[in-house]
C-alpha positions as CSV (number, residue, x, y, z in Angstrom):
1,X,-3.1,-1.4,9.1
2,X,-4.8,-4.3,10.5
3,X,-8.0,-5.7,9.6
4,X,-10.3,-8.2,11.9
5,X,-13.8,-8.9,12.1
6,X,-15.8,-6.8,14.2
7,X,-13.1,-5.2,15.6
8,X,-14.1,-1.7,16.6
9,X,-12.5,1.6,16.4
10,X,-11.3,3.2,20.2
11,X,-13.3,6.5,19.5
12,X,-15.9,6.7,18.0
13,X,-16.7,2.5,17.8
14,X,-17.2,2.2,14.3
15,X,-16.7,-1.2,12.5
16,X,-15.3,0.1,9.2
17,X,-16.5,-1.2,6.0
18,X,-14.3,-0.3,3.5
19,X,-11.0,0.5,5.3
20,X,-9.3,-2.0,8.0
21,X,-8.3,0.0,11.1
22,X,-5.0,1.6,11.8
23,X,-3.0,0.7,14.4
24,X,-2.5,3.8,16.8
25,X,0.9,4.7,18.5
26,X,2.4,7.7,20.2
27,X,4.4,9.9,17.9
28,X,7.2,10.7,20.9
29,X,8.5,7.1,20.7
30,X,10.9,8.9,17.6
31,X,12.3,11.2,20.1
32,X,13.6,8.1,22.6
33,X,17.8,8.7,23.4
34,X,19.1,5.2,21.5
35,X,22.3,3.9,22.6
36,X,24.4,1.3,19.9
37,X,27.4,-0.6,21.3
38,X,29.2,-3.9,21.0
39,X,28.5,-6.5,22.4
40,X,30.6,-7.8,25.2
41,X,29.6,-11.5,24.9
42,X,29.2,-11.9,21.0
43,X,30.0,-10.6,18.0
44,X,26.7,-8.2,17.8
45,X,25.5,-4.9,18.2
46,X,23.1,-4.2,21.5
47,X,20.7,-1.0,20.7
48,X,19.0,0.5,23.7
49,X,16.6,3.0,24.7
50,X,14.1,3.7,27.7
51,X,10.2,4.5,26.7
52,X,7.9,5.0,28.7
53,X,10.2,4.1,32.0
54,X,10.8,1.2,30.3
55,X,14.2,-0.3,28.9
56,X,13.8,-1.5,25.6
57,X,16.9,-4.0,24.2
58,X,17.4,-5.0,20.3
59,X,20.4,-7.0,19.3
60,X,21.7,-7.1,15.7
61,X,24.8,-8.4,13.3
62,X,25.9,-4.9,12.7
63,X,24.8,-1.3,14.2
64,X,22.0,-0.5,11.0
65,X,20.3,-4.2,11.7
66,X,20.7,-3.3,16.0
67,X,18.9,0.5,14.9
68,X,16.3,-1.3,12.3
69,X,15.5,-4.0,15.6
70,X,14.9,-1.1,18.3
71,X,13.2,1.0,16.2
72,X,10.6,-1.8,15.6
73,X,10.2,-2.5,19.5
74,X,9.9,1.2,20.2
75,X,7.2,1.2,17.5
76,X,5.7,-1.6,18.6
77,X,5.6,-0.5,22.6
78,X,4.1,3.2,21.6
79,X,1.0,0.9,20.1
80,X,-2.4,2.5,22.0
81,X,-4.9,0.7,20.0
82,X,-6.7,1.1,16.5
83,X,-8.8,3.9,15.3
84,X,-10.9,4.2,12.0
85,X,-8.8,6.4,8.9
86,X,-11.3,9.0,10.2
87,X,-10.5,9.4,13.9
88,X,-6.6,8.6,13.0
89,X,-6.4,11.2,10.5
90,X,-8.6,14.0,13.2
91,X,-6.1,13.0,16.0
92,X,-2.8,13.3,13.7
93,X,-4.0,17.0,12.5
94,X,-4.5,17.6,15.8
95,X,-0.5,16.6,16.4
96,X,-1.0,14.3,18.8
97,X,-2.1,17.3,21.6
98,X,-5.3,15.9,23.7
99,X,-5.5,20.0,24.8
100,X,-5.9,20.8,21.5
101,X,-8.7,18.5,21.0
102,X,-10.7,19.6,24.2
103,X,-10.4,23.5,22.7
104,X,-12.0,22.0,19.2
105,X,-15.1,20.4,21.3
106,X,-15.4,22.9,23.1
107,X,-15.6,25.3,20.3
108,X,-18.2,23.0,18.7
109,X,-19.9,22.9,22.0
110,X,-20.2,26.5,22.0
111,X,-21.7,27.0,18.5
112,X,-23.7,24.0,19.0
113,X,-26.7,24.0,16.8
114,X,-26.4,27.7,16.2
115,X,-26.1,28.9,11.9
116,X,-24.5,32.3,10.5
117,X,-27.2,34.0,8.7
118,X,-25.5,36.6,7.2
């Protein structure tokens, strides 16, 4: 979580008062192929995965610090901004799935201002 003044939320551009914002990121980054190996020029451990077309490189003393170092870059590269505990907690039960949002506004678009009297 992060927490800076007037910093706004990237859906629904709230300014929350009593929770800092979360830092958003895209789920699939967990799913990247990561590669350990030996070094060639030092005694370390070179981790290495591509996300999002791009190559991401850790280096570590051993293959769990290499693992623990690309981990944080993929984490860090899946970032897509910062969303109120609301909209981050609506978007996660929503499993990450933009189509599944679209079928929940349109379902509210539908029944829009209409009551069950039963």
């Amino acid at each position: 979580m992060i927490s800076r003044p007037n910093e706004k939320c990237a859906v629904c551009g709230s300014t929350p008062k009593k929770r800092s914002l979360h830092r958003d990121h895209d789920h699939a980054w967990k799913k990247t192929k990561i590669t350990i190996r030996k070094s060639a020029f030092a005694d370390r451990y070179v981790a290495s995965g591509v996300y999002n077309g791009e190559m991401i490189v850790a280096l570590g003393i051993d293959r769990k610090n290499a693992r623990i170092g690309i981990n944080k870059l993929l984490l860090e590269a899946s970032q897509r901004g910062v969303l109120c505990f609301n909209c981050n907690t609506g978007i996660r039960k929503f499993f990450d799935k933009p189509e599944r949002l679209r079928a929940a506004a349109d379902y509210l678009e539908r029944f829009h201002g209409k009551t069950d009297k039963a």
